[in-house]
C-alpha positions in Angstrom: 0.0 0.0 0.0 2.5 2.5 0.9 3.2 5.0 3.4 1.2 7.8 1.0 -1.8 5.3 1.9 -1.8 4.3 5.0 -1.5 8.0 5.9 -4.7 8.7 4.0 -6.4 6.5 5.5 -5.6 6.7 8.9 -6.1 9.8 9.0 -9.5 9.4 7.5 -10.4 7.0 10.8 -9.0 9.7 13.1 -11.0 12.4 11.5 -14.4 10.4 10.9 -13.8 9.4 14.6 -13.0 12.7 16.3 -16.3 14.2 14.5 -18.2 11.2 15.8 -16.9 11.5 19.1 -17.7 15.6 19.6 -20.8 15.1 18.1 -21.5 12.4 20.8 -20.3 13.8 23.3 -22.1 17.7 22.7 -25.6 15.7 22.0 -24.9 13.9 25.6 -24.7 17.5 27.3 -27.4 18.5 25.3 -29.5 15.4 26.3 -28.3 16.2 30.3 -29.5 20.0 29.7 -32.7 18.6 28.5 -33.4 15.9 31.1 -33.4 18.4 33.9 -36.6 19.4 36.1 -35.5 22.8 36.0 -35.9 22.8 31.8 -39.1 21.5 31.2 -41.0 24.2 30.3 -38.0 24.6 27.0 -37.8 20.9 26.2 -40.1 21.7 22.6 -37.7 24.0 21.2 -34.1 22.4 22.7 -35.2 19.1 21.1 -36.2 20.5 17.8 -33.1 22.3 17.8 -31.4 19.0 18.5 -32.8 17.2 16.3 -32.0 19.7 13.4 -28.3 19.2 14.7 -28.1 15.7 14.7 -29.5 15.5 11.0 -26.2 18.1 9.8 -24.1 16.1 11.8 -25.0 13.0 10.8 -24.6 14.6 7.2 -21.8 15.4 7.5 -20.4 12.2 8.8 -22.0 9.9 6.1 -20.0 12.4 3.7 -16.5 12.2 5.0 -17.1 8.2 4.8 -18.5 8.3 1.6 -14.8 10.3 0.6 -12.4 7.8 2.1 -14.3 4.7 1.5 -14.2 5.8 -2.5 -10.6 6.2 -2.0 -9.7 2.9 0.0 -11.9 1.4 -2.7 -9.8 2.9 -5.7 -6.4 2.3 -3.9 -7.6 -1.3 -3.4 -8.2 -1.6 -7.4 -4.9 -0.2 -8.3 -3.4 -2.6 -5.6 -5.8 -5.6 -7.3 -4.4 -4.7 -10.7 -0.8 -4.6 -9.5 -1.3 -7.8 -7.8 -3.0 -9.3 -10.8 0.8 -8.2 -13.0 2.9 -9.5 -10.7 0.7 -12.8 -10.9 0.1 -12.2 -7.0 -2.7 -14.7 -6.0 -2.9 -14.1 -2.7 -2.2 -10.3 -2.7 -5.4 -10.3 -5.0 -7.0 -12.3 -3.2 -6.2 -9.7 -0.1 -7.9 -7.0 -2.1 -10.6 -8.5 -2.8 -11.3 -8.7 0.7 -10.6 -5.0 1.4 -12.6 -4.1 -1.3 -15.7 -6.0 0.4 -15.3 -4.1 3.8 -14.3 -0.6 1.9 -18.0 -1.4 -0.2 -20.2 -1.9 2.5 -18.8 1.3 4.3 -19.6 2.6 1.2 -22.8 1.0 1.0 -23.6 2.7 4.6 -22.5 6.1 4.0 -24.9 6.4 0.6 -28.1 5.0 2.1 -27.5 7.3 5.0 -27.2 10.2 2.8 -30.1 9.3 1.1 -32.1 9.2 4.0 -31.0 12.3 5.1 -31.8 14.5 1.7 -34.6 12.3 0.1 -37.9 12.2 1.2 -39.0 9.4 -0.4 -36.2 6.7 0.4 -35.5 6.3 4.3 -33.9 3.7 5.8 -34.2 3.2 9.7 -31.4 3.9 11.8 -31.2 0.2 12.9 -30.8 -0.7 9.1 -27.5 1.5 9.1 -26.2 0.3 12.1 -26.4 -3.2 11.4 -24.1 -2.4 7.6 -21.8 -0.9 9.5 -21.8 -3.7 12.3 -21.3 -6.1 9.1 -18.3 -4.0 7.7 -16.7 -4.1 10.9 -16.9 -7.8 11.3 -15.5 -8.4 8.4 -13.0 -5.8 8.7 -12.1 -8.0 12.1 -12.4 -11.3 10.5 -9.9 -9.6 7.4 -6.7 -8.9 10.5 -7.7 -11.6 12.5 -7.1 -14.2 9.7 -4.7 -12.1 7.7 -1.9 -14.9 8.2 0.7 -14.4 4.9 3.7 -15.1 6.8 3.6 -16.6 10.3 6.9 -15.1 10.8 5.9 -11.1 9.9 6.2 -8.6 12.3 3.0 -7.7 10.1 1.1 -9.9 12.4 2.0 -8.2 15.7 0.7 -5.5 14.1 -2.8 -6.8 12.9 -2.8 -8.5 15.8 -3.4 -5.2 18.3 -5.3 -3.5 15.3 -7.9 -6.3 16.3 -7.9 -4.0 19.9 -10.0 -0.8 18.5 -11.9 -2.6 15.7 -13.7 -4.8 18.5 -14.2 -1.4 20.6 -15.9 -0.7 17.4 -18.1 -4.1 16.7 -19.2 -3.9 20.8 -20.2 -0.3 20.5 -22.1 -0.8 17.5 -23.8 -3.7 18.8 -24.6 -1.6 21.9 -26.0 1.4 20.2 -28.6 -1.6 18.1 -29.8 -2.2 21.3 -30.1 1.0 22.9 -32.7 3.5 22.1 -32.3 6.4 19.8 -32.4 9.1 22.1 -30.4 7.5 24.4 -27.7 6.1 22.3 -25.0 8.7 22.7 -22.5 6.4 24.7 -22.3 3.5 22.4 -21.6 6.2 19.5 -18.7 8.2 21.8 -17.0 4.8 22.5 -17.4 4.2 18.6 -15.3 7.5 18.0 -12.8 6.5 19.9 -12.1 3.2 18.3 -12.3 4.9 15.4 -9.5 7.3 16.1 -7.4 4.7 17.6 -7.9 2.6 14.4 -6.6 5.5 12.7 -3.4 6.2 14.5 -2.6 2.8 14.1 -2.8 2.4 10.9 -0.3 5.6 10.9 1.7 4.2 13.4 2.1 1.2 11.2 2.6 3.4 7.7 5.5 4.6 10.0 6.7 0.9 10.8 7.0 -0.6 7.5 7.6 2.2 4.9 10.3 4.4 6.9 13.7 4.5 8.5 11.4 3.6 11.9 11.3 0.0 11.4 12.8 -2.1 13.7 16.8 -2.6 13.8 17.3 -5.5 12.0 14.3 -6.1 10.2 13.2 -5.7 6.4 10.6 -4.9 4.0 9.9 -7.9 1.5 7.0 -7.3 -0.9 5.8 -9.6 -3.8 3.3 -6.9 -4.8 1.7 -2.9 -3.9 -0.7 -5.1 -1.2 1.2 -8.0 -0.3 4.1 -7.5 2.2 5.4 -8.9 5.0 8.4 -7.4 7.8 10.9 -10.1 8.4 14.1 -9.8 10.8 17.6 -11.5 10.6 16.5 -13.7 14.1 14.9 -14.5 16.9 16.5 -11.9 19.3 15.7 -9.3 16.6 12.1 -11.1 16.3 11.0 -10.6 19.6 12.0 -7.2 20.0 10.2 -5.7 17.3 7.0 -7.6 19.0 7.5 -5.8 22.2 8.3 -2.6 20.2 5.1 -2.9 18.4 3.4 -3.7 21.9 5.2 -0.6 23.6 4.3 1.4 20.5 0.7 0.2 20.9 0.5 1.5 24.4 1.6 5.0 23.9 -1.0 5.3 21.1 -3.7 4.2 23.7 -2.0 6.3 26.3 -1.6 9.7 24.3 -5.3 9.3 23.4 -6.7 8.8 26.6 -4.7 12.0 27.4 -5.9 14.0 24.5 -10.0 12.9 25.4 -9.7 13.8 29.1 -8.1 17.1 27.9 -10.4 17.9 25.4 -13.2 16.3 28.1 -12.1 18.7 30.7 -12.4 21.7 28.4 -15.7 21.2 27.0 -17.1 20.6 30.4 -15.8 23.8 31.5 -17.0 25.5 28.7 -20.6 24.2 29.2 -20.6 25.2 33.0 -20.8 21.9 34.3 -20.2 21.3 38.2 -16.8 20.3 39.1 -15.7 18.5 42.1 -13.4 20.1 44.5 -9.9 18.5 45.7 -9.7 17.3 48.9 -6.0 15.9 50.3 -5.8 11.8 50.3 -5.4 11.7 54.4 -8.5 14.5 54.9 -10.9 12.3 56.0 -8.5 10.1 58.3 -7.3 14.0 60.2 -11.3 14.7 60.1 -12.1 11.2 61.9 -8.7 11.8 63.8 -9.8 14.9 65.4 -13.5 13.8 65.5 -12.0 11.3 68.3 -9.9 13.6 70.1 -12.7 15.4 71.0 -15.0 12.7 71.8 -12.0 11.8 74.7 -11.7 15.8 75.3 -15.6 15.9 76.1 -15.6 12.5 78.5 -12.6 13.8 80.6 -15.1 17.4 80.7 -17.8 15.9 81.7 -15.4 13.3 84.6 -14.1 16.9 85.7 -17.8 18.4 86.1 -18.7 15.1 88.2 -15.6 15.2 90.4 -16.5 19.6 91.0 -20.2 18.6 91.4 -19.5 15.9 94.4 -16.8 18.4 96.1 -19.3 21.4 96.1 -22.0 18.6 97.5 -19.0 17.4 100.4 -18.3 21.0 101.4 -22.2 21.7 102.1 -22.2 18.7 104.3 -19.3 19.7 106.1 -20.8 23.3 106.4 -24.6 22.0 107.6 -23.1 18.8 109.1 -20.5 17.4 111.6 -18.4 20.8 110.8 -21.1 23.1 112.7 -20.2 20.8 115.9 -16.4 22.0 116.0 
């Protein structure tokens, strides 16, 4: 494929999945504002004017994956072609299978556009869900037995792209389930496989097409879509595994950073309540001092006994025995 491709389309995922994601996550403070007893005399217009939102959203969306799915699906033709000169089976055999998942992305993104801007075709959103549940099946079932060369560093690779596309299959499956106006969740968890699927598939653009591949490891390609990583041995074997894994985690790391950043602005932005620090060891001083005083208070009230039964001794000495001396 190339580096020029992998880039293209990874950064299609990351963008398809960041829109999804703020989309999400501004309809589930819209869907908060709405829910609350203090707004329910403005629920009528908020929800028309979320409704109106979602539909331009959504638009948008089924647009930018209508864009990159045409591409992936004209850079898997050149790909099939090349394959097909260099009398490649299995590379066309490979893009034949990318060619299925790109097509029903494909498929998804046009009968949601024509269910946004035609009024006589409309498709339910449990229709489109369940194509793009399909494509990401497939597009699991494509890494998971994507098995060339068992001795690639390709397959490291596949393996942990396996990670986000089933972040992707359970989310899906979840928003089929859920209701519509309730389904945010599902589609922000979506997003962010999406974008992590993306910086993968960047991350491994970098791996095998650049000076950033693994010390002793090389490039071997029998056409444009068939490759596979291969090293001189098994010390150099299992350390571009654990590179790959290492690499892997500080993909998953830098994005967990970047949505609680991002999280943290938008809430602030929107007004919502924050929660105040309080020190690890406050509430062990709190109950600390709670029991100093409970002890302070029994020695006060031992001390007001002990005064009480001299003042009553010295009023019997007075009226008593003492009036005799």
């Amino acid at each position: 494929m190339g580096l020029f491709s992998m880039t293209i389309a990874g950064s299609g995922f990351i963008l398809i999945g960041a829109w999804e994601s703020l989309t999400s996550s501004t309809a589930i403070q819209n869907w908060n504002s709405v829910s609350n007893p203090s707004s329910v005399l403005n629920q009528t217009p908020k929800s028309a004017a979320k409704r109106i939102s979602n539909s331009s959203s959504s638009s948008v969306n089924y647009i930018t994956v209508t864009i990159f799915s045409l591409l992936c699906i004209i850079n898997s033709l050149i790909s099939l072609f090349n394959a097909i000169d260099s009398r490649d089976r299995v590379g066309s055999a490979l893009q034949l299978q990318i060619l299925a998942v790109a097509a029903l992305f494909f498929l998804y993104s046009v009968l949601g556009l024509l269910s946004n801007f035609s009024s006589f075709v409309r498709f339910p959103s449990s229709i489109l869900n369940l194509i793009v549940l399909f494509a990401f099946v497939e597009e699991f079932l494509l890494f998971y037995m994507q098995r060339k060369d068992p001795s690639g560093i390709e397959n490291r690779y596949f393996d942990l792209m396996l990670v986000p596309i089933l972040i992707c299959v359970v989310s899906t499956t979840l928003e089929l389930k859920s209701p519509r106006d309730s389904n945010y969740y599902p589609r922000l968890a979506r997003g962010v496989g999406l974008i992590l699927q993306g910086m993968w598939i960047v991350q491994m653009g970098l791996s095998f097409y650049t000076n950033l591949i693994v010390h002793g490891c090389s490039l071997h390609e029998k056409s444009r879509g068939n490759y596979s990583i291969k090293c001189k041995g098994h010390p150099e074997y299992h350390r571009a595994r654990g590179i790959a894994t290492l690499q892997f985690n500080c993909h998953l790391a830098l994005l967990v950073i970047f949505a609680m950043s991002v999280y943290s602005v938008m809430a602030k932005n929107n007004g919502a309540p924050g929660v105040s620090y309080k020190p690890l060891g406050a509430e062990m001083q709190q109950m600390e001092n709670h029991g100093r005083f409970t002890l302070d208070s029994d020695d006060d009230e031992v001390r007001e006994d002990e005064d009480v039964t001299m003042k009553k001794g010295a009023v019997v000495a007075v009226n008593g025995f003492g009036s005799h001396e």
